[in-house]
C-alpha positions as CSV (number, residue, x, y, z in Angstrom):
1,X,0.0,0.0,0.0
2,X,2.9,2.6,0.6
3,X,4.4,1.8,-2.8
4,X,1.5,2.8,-4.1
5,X,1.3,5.7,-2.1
6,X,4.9,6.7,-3.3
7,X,4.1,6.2,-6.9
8,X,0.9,8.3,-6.5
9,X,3.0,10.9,-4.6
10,X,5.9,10.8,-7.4
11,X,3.7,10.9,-10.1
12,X,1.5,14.2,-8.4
13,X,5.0,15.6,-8.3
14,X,5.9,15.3,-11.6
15,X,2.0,16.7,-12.7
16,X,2.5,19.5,-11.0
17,X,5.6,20.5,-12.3
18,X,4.2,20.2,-16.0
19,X,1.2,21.7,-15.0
20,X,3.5,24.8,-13.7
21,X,6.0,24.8,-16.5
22,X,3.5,24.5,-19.6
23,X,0.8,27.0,-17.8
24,X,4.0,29.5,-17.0
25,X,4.8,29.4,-20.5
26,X,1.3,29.7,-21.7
27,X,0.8,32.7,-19.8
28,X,4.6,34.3,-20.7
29,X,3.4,33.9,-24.4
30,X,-0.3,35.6,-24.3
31,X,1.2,38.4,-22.4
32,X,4.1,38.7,-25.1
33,X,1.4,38.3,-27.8
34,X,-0.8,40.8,-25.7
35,X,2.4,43.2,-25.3
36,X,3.1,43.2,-29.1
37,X,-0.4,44.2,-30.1
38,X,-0.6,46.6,-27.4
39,X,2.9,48.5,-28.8
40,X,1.6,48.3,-32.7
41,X,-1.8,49.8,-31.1
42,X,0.6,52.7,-29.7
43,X,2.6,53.4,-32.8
44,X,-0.3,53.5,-34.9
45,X,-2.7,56.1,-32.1
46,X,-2.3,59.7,-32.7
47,X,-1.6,62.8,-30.4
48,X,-4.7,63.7,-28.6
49,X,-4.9,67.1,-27.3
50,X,-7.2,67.3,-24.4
51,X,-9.7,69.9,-22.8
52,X,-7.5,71.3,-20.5
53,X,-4.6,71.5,-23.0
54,X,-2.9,68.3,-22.1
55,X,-1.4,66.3,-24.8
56,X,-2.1,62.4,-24.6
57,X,-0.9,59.3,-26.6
58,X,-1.8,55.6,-26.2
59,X,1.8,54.2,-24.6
60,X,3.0,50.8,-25.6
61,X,4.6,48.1,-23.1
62,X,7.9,46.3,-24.2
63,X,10.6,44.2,-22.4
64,X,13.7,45.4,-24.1
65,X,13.2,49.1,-24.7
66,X,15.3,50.9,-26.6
67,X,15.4,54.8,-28.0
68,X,15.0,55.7,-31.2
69,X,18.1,57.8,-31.1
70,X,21.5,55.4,-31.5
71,X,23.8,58.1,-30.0
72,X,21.3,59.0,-27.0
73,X,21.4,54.9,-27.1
74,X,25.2,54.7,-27.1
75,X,25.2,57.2,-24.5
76,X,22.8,55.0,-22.5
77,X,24.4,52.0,-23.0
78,X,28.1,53.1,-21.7
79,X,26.7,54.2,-18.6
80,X,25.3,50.5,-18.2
81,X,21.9,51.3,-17.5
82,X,18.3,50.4,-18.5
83,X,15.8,52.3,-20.2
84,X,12.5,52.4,-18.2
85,X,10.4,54.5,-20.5
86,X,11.5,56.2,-23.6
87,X,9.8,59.3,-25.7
88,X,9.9,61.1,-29.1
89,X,8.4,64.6,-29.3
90,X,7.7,66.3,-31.8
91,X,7.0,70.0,-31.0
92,X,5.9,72.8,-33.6
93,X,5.3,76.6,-33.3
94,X,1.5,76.7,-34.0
95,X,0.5,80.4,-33.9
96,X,1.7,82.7,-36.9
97,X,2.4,86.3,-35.2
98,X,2.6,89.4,-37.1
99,X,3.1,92.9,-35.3
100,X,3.6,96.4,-35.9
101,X,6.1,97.2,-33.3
102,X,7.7,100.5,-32.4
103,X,11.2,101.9,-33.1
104,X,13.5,102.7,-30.1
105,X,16.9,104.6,-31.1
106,X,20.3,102.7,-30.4
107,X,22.8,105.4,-32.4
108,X,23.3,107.9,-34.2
109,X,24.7,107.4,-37.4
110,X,26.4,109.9,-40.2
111,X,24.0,110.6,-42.7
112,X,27.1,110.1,-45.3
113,X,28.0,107.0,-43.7
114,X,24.1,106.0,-44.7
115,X,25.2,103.7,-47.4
116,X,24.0,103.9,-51.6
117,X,20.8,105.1,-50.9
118,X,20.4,107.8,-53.4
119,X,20.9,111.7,-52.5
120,X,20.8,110.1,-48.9
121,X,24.4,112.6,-48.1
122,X,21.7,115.1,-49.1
123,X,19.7,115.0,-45.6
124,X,19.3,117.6,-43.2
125,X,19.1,115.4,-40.0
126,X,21.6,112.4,-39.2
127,X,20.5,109.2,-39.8
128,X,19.7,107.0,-36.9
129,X,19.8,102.8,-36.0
130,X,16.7,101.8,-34.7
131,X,15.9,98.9,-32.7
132,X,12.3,96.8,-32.7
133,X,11.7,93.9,-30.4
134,X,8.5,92.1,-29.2
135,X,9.1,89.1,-26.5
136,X,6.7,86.0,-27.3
137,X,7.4,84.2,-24.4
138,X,10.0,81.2,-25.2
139,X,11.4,83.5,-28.1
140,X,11.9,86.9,-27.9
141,X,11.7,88.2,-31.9
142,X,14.1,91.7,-32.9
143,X,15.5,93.6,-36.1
144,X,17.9,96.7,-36.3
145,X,16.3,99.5,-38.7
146,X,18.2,102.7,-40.0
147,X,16.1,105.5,-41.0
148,X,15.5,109.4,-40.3
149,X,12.1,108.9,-39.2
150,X,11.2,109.0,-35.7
151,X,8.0,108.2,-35.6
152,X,8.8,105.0,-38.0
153,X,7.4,101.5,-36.9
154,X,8.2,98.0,-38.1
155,X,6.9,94.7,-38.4
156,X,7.8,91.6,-36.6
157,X,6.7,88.0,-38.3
158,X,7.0,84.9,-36.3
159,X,6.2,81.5,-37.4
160,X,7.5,78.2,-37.1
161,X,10.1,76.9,-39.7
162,X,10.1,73.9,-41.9
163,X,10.2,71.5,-39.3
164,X,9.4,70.2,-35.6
165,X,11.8,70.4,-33.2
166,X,12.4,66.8,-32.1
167,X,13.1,65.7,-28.5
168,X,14.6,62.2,-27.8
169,X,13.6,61.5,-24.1
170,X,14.7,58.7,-21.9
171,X,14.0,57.3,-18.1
172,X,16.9,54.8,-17.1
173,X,17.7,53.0,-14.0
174,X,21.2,52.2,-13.5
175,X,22.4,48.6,-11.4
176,X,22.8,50.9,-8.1
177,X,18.6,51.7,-8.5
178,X,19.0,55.4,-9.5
179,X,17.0,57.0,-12.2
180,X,18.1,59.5,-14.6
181,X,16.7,61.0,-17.4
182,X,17.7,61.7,-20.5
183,X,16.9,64.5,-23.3
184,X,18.7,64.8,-26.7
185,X,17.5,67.2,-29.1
186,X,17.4,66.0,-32.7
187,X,18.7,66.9,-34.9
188,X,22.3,66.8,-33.5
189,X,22.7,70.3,-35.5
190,X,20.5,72.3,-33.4
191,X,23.3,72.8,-30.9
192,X,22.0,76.2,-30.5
193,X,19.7,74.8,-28.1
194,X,19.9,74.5,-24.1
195,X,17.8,72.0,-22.1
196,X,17.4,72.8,-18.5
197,X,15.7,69.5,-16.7
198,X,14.3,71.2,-13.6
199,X,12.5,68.5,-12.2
200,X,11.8,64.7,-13.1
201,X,10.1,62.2,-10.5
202,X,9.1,58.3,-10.8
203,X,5.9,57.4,-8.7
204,X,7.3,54.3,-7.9
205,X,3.2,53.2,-5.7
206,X,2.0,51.8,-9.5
207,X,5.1,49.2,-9.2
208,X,4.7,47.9,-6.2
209,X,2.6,44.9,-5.3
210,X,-0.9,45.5,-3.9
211,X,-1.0,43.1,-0.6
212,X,-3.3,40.8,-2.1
213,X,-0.6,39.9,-4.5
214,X,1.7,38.8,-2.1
215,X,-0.2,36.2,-1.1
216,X,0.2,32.8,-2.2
217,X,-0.2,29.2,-1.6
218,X,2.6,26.3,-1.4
219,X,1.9,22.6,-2.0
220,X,4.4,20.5,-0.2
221,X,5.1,16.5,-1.7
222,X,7.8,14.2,-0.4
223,X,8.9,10.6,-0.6
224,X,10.9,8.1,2.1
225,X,10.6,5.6,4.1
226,X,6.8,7.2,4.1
227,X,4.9,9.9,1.8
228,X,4.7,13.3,3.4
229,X,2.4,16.0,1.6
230,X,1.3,19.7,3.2
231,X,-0.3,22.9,1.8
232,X,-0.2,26.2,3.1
233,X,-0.3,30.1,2.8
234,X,2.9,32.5,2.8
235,X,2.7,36.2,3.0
236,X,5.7,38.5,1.1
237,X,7.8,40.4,3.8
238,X,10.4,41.7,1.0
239,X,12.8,39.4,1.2
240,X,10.8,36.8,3.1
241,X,8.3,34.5,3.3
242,X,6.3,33.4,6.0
243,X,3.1,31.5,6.8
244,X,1.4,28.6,8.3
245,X,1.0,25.1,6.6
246,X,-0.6,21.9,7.5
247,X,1.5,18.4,6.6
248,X,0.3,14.7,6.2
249,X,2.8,11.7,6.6
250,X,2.0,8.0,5.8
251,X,4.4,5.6,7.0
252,X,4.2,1.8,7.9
253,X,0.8,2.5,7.8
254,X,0.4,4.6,10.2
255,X,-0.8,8.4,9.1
256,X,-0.5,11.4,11.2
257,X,-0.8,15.0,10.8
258,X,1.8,18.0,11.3
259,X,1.0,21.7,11.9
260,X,3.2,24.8,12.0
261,X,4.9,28.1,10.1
262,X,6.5,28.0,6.5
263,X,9.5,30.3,6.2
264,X,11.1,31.1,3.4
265,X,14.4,34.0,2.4
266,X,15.9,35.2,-0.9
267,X,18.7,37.3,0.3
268,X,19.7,38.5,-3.3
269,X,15.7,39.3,-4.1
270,X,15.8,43.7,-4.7
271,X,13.4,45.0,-2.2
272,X,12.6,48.0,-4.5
273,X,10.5,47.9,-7.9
């Protein structure tokens, strides 16, 4: 009767390792499958601008992320360090502007030092350099004017160019668990430009694990001189595991019952997201 306990108990063993290793790999895969459509959903959803002037755009979820930039990549990858989330902006002037804008006077000038302008050595008053300026916020837009008018005015046009100014942005996490970000503006010939990161934060509360995930339930199966099997619960404590569990032994016959606390500790587990 104990041999055929054993076999029963060897063969529930070996189930439930197939049973773990084919549903583990069932479920890898339709997430990976679920993951794939998810990111072609992203690539394909457009900007959405909301009421409140927010800009929004479907994300997509991948397991090796990289940025579309190779140097910011490069860059990335010497510093050995992960990418957690990555972005591509594209950001355009919109508004057209076009101002009449008043002359203020920088210097007098010669009128004979006025340039080819016909009979201009002819003029009673000196010729003076005007300047016109109008600040638009993130660009401020100005011209230098020479005429003998006082009272002249000029106009100030100001429209976005030919293309978007792209930014190549990147959250990484480097072995040590610090995050940094990233931002490379593309093209690498607008050098002219200056990026000043004042703040960047990671609400790390969506990565942790909500306590009713870190509960779970062990199935204990051994064979001897008897057949021992137990079941139990085990809470997370970071690193550790801990929980009661109930074991059966049969042996010569005789069957009995166990009762006390499963303990369990990964000392290399990370205790952060």
């Amino acid at each position: 009767m104990e041999k055929l306990w054993r076999y029963l108990a060897i063969g529930l063993m070996v189930a439930l390792v197939a049973i773990a290793a084919i549903g583990t790999w069932k479920y890898n895969s339709l997430q990976e499958q679920i993951r794939k459509k998810d990111g072609q959903l992203a690539d394909l959803a457009e900007t959405v601008k909301t009421k409140d002037g927010a800009f929004k755009k479907l994300t997509g979820e991948f397991d090796d992320l990289k940025v579309t930039n190779k140097e910011l990549q490069k860059t990335i990858d010497k510093a050995k360090e992960d990418v957690v989330s990555a972005q591509q902006l594209a950001v355009k002037w919109e508004k057209k502007f076009n101002d009449l804008v008043p002359l203020v006077p920088v210097f007098v000038i010669d009128p004979l030092q006025w340039g080819k302008m016909p009979d201009a050595h002819k003029c009673a008053s000196p010729a003076k350099e005007y300047r016109a300026e109008k600040d638009y916020g993130i660009v401020k837009a100005g011209c230098n004017v020479l005429t003998f008018d006082p009272d002249a005015q000029t106009r100030l046009t100001l429209e976005g160019g030919s293309r978007p100014l792209g930014l190549n942005i990147a959250v990484t996490r480097n072995p040590e668990k610090q995050w940094n970000t990233y931002v490379k503006v593309e093209p690498p010939d607008d050098q002219n430009l200056s990026v000043n990161i004042v703040s960047t934060r990671v609400n790390m509360e969506p990565l942790k694990l909500r306590w009713y995930e870190k509960v779970g339930v062990h199935i204990d199966i051994g064979v001897g001189p008897g057949v021992l099997g137990g079941a139990g619960l085990n809470y997370e404590f970071g690193q550790f595991n801990l929980g009661p569990s109930i074991w059966g032994v049969v042996n010569n016959g005789t069957a009995g019952s166990f009762y006390g606390l499963n303990f369990n500790w990964s000392p290399f587990k990370s205790t952060s997201p």
